[in-house]
ZATIKOL-601768 format. One record per residue (C-alpha): residue number from 0; residue in one letter; x negated, y negated, z negated. Coordinates in nm, 3 decimals. Layout:
<rs>
R   k r       x       y       z
R NUM A       X       Y       Z
...
</rs>
This chain:
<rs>
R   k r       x       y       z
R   0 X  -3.263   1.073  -4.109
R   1 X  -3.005   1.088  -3.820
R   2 X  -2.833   0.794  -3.669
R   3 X  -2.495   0.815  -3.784
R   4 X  -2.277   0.741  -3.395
R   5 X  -1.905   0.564  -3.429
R   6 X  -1.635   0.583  -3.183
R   7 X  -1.594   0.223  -3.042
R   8 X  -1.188   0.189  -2.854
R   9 X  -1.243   0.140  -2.518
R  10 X  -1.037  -0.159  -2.428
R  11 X  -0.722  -0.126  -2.271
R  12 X  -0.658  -0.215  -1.895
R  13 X  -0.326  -0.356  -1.910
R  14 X  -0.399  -0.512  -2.260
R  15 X  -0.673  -0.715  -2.066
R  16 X  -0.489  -0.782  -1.761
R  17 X  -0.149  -0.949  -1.989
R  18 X  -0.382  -1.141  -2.173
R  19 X  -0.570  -1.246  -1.891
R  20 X  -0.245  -1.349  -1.694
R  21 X  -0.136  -1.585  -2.024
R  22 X  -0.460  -1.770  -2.066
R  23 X  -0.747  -1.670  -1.803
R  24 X  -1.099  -1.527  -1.952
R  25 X  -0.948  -1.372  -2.261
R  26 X  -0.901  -1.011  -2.122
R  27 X  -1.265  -1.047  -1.969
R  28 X  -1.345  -1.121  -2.323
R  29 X  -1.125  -0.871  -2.499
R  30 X  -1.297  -0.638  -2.202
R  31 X  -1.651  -0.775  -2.408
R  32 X  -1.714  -1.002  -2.089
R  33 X  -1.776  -1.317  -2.239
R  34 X  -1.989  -1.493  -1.969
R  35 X  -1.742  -1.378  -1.719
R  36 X  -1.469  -1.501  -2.012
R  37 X  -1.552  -1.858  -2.004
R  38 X  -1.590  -1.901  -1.687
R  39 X  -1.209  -1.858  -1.591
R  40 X  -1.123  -2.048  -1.906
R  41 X  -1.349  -2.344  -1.740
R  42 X  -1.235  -2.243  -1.403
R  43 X  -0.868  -2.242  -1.429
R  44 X  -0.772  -2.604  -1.579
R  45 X  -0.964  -2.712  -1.304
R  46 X  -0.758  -2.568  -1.038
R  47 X  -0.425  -2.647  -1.238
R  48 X  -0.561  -3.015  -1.217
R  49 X  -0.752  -3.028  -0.925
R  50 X  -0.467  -2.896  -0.678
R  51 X  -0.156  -3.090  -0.893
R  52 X  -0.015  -2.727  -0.978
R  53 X  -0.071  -2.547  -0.648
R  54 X  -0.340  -2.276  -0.708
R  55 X  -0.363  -2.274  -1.093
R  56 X  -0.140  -1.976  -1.099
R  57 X  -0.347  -1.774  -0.858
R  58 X  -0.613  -1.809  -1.110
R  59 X  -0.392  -1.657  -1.345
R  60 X  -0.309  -1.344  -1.058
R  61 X  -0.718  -1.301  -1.006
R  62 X  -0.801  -1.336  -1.362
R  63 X  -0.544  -1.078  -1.447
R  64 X  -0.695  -0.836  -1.188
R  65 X  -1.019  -0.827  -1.240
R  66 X  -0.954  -0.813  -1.615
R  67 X  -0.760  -0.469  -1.548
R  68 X  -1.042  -0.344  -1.303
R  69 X  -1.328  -0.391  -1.520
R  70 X  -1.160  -0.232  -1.801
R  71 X  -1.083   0.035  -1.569
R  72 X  -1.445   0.082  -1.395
R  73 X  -1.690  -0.047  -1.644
R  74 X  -1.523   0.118  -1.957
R  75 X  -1.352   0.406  -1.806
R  76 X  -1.606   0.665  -1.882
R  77 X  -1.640   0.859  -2.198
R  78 X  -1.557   0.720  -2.515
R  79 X  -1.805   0.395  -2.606
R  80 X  -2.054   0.501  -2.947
R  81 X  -2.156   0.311  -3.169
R  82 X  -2.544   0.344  -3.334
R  83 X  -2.502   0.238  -3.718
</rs>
């Protein structure tokens, strides 16, 4: 019997990076980054709190970025399949 292979969307730079920008870690986990994901959602509130407002939105600015990079690097290749 032969595996039967699925195309799999490769997720979107920019979709990652605006979603990261609104609330930090979901592009990393729309990217399928989930360790890297939770740790700006945990990292962010505490630099909104921690520095009264000063450096929470540079969170948002890295966040963004490296969302948009690792959708571009680590998915960028050919087309993700799926075994099913």
């Amino acid at each position: 019997m032969r595996p039967n292979l699925q195309r799999v969307s490769k997720p979107h730079p920019g979709t990652s990076a605006v979603l990261s920008f609104i609330v930090p870690g979901v592009g990393q986990i729309y990217n399928g980054d989930f360790l890297r994901g939770i740790f700006w959602l945990i990292i962010t509130p505490g630099f909104w709190i921690g520095t009264g407002g000063l450096l929470g939105w540079v969170c948002h600015l890295v966040a963004a970025y490296t969302a948009h990079k690792r959708a571009q690097t680590h998915h960028g290749g050919a087309p993700l399949l799926r075994l099913t």
